[in-house]
N, C-alpha and C positions, 0 to 999 in steps of 0.2 A: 506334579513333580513325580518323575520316577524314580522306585527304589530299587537298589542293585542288591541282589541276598548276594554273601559270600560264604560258603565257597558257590562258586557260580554252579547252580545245575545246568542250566542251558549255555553253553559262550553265544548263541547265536543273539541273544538280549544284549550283550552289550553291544555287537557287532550293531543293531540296530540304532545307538545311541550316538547322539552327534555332536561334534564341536561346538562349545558354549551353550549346552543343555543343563540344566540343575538335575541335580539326582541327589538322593539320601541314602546313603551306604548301611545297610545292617547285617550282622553275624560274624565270623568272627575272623579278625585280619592278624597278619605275621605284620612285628614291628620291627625295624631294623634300620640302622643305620651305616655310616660309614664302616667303623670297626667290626661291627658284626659280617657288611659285604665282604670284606675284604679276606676275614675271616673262614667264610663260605665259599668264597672262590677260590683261597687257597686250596681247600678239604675239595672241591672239586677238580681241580688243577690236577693232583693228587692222583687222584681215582677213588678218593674216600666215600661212600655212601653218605648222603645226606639223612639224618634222621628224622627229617622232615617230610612230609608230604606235600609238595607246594601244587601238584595239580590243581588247576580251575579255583587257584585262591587267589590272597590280595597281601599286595606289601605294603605298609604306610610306612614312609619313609620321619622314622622321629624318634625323641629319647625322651623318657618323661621327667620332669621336675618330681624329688622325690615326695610323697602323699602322706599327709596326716593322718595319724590313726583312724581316724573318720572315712577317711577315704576311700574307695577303688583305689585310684592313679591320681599323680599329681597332674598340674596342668601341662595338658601335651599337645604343643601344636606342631606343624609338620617344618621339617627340615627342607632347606636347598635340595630337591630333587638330582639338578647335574650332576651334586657331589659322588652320587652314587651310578651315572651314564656307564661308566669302565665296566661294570659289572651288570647293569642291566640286560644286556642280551643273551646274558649265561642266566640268569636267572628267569625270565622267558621261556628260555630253552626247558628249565624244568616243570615248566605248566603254569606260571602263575598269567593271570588271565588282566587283574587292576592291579595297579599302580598308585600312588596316593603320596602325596606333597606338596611342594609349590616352585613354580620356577619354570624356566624354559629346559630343555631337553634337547640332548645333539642329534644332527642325521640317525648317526648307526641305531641309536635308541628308536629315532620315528621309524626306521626301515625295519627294527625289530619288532615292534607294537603291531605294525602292519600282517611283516610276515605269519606272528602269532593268532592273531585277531584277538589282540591285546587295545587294553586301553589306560590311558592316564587322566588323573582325577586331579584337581587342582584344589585343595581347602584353602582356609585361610588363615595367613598368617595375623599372627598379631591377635588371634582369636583361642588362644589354649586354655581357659579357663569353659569356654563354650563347649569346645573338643570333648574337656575334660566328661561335662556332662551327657555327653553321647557314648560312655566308657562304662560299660555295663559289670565285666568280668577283666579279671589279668591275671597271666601266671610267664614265670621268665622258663621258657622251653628249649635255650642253647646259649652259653659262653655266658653263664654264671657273673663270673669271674670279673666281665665289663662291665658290669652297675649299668648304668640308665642305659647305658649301650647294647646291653643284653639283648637278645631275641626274645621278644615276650608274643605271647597268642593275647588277644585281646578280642572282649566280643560287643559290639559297637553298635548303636540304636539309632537310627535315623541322624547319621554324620552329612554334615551337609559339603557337597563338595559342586564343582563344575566341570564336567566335560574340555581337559585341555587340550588332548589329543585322540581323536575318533580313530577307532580300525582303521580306516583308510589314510588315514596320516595326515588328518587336515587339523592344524595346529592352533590354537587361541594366542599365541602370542605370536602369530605374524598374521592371521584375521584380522583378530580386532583391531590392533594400528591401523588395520589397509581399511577396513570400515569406516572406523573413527576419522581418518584422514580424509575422505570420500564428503563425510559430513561439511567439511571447512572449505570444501572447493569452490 
């Protein structure tokens, strides 16, 4: 299984990575959600500088259950991906390279992954207690203010994810149907 370092030194390793391939994500990802997108697009909308540096990183799209004192982070598994499609190609735009969630993804997002030589990760839902455990560090790095919605940096140790959408824009959720279906003829 291949692992993806984030922030990416090379983009050309993921470019290499294919539709419905396993990979194990580690180093450190931008978390965000709805509120915090939207958030960010406004402040880009704008012309506000981002104080972020999203070049050749990764966004997991999620909000954490809050963590016991024991804890890193509570259990955090990933959010609907679409919800956050409107704002995916503006954030592209600023460098980030992965993706990370669960769900399918509209054209303008595949035609944005492509153009970037961007890619999207699919984890697994239903699994935030496992997540949880590939949650090495967390600190909230933008909009305080939103609780679990917050922008956190987080630094992540062999997160197991799948290959949804390859650079070239070959998608796992109209794949595998057309495979699976291929099976039954």
């Amino acid at each position: 299984m291949n692992r993806i370092y984030v922030p990416v030194q090379n983009p050309e390793e993921i470019q290499k990575l294919k539709c419905g391939q396993e990979v194990l994500v580690c180093g450190k990802l931008f978390v965000a959600r709805d509120a915090a997108h939207k958030k960010l697009f406004e402040m880009i909308q704008k012309g506000n500088k981002i104080p972020i540096d999203f070049k050749n990183g990764a966004i997991y799209y999620m909000g954490p259950c809050p963590e016991k004192p024991c804890e890193v982070i509570g259990p955090c598994g990933p959010t609907t991906a679409g919800r956050m499609d409107a704002f995916t190609p503006t954030m592209l735009e600023l460098g980030i390279k992965v993706l990370i969630g669960k769900g399918k993804r509209n054209e303008a997002v595949k035609e944005a992954i492509k153009k970037h030589g961007s890619i999207y990760l699919a984890t697994f839902g239903g699994a935030a207690v496992l997540i949880q455990s590939c949650v090495k560090s967390q600190k909230i790095v933008m909009f305080e203010d939103l609780g679990a919605e917050a922008v956190r940096e987080i630094e992540v140790e062999d997160l197991p994810c799948i290959v949804a959408i390859d650079s070239q824009g070959e998608d796992i959720y109209e794949v595998g149907p057309r495979k699976y279906a291929q099976n039954f003829r």
